[in-house]
C-alpha positions as semicolon CSV with decimal commas, in nm:
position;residue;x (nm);y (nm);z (nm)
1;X;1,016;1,266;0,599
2;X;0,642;1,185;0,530
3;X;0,575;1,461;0,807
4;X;0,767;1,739;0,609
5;X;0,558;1,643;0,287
6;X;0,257;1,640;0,492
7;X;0,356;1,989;0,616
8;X;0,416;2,159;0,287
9;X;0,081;1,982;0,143
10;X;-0,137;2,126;0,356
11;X;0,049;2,443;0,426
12;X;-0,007;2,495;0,003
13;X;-0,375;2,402;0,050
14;X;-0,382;2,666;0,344
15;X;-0,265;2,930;0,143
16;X;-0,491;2,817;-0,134
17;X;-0,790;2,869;0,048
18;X;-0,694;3,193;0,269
19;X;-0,570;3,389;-0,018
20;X;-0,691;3,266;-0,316
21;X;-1,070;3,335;-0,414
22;X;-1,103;3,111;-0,698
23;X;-0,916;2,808;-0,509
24;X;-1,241;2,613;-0,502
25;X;-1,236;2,546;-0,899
26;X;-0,903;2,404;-0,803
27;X;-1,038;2,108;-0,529
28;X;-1,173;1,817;-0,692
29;X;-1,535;1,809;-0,591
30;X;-1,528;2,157;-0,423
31;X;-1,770;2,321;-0,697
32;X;-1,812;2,687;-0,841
33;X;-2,035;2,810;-0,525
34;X;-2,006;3,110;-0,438
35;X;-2,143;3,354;-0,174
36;X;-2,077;3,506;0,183
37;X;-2,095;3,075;0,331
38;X;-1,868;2,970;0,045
39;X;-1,664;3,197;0,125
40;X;-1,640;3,101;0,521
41;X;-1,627;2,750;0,425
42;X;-1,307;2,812;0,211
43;X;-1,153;3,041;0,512
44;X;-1,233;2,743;0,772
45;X;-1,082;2,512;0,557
46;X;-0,777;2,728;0,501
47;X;-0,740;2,778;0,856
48;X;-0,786;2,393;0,952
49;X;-0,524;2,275;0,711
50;X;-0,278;2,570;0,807
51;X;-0,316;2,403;1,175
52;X;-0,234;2,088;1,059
53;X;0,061;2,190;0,861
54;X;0,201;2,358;1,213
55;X;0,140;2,038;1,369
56;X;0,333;1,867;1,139
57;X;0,568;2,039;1,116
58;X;0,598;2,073;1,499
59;X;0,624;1,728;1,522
60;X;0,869;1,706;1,232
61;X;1,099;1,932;1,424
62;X;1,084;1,688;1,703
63;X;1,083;1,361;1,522
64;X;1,342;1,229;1,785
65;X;1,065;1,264;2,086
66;X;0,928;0,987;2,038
67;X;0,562;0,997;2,260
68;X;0,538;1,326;2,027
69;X;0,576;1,178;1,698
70;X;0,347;0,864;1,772
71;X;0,051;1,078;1,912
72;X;0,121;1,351;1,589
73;X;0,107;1,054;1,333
74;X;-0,121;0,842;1,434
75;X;-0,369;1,164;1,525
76;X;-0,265;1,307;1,175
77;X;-0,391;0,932;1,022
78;X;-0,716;0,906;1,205
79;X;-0,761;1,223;1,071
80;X;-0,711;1,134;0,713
81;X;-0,847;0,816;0,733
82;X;-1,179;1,003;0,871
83;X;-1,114;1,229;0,567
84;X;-1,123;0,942;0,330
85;X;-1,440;0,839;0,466
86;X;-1,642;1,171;0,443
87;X;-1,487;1,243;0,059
88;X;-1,596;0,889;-0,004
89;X;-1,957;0,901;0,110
90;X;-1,994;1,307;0,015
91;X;-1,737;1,393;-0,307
92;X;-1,797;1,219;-0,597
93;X;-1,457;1,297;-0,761
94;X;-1,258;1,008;-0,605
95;X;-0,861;1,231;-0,658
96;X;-0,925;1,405;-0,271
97;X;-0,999;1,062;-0,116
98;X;-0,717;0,935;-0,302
99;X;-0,462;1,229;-0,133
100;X;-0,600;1,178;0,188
101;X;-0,554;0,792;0,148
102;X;-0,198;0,810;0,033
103;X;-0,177;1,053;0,355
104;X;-0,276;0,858;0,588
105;X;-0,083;0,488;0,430
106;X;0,211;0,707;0,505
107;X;0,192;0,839;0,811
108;X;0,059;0,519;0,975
109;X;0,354;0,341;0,818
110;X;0,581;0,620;1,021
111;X;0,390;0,519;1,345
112;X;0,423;0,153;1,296
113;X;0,749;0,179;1,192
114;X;0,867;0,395;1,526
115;X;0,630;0,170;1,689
116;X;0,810;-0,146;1,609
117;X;1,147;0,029;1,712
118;X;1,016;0,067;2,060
119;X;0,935;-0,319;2,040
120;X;1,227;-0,429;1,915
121;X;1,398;-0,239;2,200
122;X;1,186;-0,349;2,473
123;X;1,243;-0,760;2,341
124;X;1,623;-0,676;2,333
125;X;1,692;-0,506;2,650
126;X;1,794;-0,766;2,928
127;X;1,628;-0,843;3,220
């Protein structure tokens, strides 16, 4: 379920970014730049969080793969968790670390969880 939330998340953000001009006033610690780099800088954005709403929702689709679902969320936390660290250090308005946090809490809990399934399974089959 987490990777369905992720998906619409970042698929909002996408479409914040790619189509709407003023979206940086609406990012907490994005600023009021503006200019021809701005500009690309909100389009890359865009663009990176539209690809990471596909792969969620990708993986989402096929949650019961399981070698697809553990490399998707735990590539999807280390990517958050790397997140957290560069809004930390570079964004003084803590509320984007703070998404990315609860992000990534999530969707490591998914991979541990799955993760533990496969252990469980592997202690329990016989011999």
């Amino acid at each position: 379920m987490i990777l369905l939330l992720h998906t619409l998340i970042e698929a909002v953000v996408a479409f914040l970014f790619l189509f709407y001009p003023e979206a940086g006033d609406l990012v907490p610690g994005f600023g009021t730049s503006e200019g021809p780099s701005f500009e690309l800088l909100m389009k890359m954005y865009g663009l990176s969080a539209l690809y990471l709403s596909g792969l969620s929702a990708w993986a989402f689709f096929r949650r019961t793969d399981t070698p697809t679902f553990l490399l998707v969320t735990l590539s999807l936390s280390l990517y958050h968790y790397l997140m957290i660290l560069v809004q930390t250090v570079y964004n003084p308005d803590s509320r984007a670390a703070l998404l990315h946090f609860l992000l990534a809490i999530f969707l490591t809990a998914q991979y541990l969880g799955r993760r533990r399934e496969g252990w469980t399974e592997h202690q329990s089959r016989p011999d």
